[in-house]
N, CA and C of each residue as an Amber inpcrd file, in Angstrom:
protein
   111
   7.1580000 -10.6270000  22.2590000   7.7720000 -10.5460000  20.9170000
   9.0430000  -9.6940000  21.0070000  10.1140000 -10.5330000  19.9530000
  11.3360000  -9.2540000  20.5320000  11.3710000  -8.7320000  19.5480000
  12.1610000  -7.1090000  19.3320000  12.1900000  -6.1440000  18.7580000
  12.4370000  -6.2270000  17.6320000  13.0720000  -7.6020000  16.8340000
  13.3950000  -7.7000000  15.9180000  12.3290000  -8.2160000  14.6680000
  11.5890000  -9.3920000  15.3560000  10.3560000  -9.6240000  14.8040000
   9.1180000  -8.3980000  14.6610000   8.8210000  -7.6310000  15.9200000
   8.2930000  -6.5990000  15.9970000   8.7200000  -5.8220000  14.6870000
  10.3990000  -5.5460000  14.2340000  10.2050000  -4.2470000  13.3400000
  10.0180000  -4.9330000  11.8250000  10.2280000  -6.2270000  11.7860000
   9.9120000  -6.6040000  10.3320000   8.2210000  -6.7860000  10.0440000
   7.6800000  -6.7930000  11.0430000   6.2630000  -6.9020000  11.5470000
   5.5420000  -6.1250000  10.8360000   5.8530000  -4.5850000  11.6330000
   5.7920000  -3.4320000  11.1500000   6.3800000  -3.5500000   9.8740000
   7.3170000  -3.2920000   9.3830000   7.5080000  -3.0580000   7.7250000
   6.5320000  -4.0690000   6.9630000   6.5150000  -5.2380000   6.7550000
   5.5560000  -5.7350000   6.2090000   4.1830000  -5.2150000   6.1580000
   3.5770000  -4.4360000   7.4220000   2.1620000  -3.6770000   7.2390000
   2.7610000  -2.7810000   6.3710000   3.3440000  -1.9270000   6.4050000
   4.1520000  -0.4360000   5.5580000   3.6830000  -1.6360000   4.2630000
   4.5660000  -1.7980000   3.6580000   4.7040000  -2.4240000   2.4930000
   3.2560000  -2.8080000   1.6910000   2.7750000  -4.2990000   2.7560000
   1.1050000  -4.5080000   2.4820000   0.3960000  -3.2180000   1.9440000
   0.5030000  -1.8740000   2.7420000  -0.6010000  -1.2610000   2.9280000
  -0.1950000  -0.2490000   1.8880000   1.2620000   0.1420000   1.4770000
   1.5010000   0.8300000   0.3910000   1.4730000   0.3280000  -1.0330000
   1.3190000  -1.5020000  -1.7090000   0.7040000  -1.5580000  -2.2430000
  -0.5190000  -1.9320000  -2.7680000  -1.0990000  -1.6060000  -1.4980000
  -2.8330000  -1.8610000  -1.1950000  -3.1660000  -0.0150000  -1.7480000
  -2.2160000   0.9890000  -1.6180000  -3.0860000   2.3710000  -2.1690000
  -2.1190000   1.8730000  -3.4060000  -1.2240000   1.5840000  -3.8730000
  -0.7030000   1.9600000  -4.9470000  -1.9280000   1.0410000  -6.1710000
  -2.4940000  -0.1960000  -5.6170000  -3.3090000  -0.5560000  -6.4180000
  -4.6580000   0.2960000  -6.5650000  -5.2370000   0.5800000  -5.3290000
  -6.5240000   1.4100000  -5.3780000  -6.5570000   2.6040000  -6.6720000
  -4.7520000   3.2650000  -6.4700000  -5.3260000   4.2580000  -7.2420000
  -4.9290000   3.9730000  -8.7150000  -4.3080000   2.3520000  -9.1310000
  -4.6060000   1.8630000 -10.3130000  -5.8900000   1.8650000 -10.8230000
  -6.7770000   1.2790000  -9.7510000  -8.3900000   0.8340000 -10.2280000
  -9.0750000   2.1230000 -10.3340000  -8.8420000   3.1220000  -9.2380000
  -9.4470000   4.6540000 -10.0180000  -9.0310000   4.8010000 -11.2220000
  -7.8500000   5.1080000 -11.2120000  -7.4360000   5.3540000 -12.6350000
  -7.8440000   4.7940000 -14.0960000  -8.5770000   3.6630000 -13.9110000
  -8.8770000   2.8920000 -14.7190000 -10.3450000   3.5050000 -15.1780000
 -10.8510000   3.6040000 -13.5760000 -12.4560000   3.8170000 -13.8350000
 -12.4550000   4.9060000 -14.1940000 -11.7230000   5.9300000 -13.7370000
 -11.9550000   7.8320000 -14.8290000 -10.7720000   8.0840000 -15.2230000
 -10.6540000   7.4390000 -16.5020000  -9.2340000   7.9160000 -17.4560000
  -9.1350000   9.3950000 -17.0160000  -9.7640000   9.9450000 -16.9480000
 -10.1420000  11.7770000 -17.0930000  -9.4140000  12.2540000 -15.7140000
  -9.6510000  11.4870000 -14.6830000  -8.8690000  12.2220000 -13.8820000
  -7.7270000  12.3630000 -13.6410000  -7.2180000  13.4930000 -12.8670000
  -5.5000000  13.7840000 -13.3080000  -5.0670000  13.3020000 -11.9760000
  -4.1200000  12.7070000 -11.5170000  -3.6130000  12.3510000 -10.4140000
  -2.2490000  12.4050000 -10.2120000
């Protein structure tokens, strides 16, 4: 694989995986209004 595919590779996990927590801590948020985050 050349370096170029490799780094969009990588950013796409970055991305995937940042709004894979940005949702998680939607669905907390949902389940305990109460907590402060």
């Amino acid at each position: 694989m050349d370096e170029e595919s490799k780094n969009s590779s990588i950013e796409q996990k970055k991305k995937d995986h940042e709004s894979e927590t940005a949702f998680q801590k939607d669905r907390d948020k949902d389940k305990n209004p109460n907590t402060q985050r």
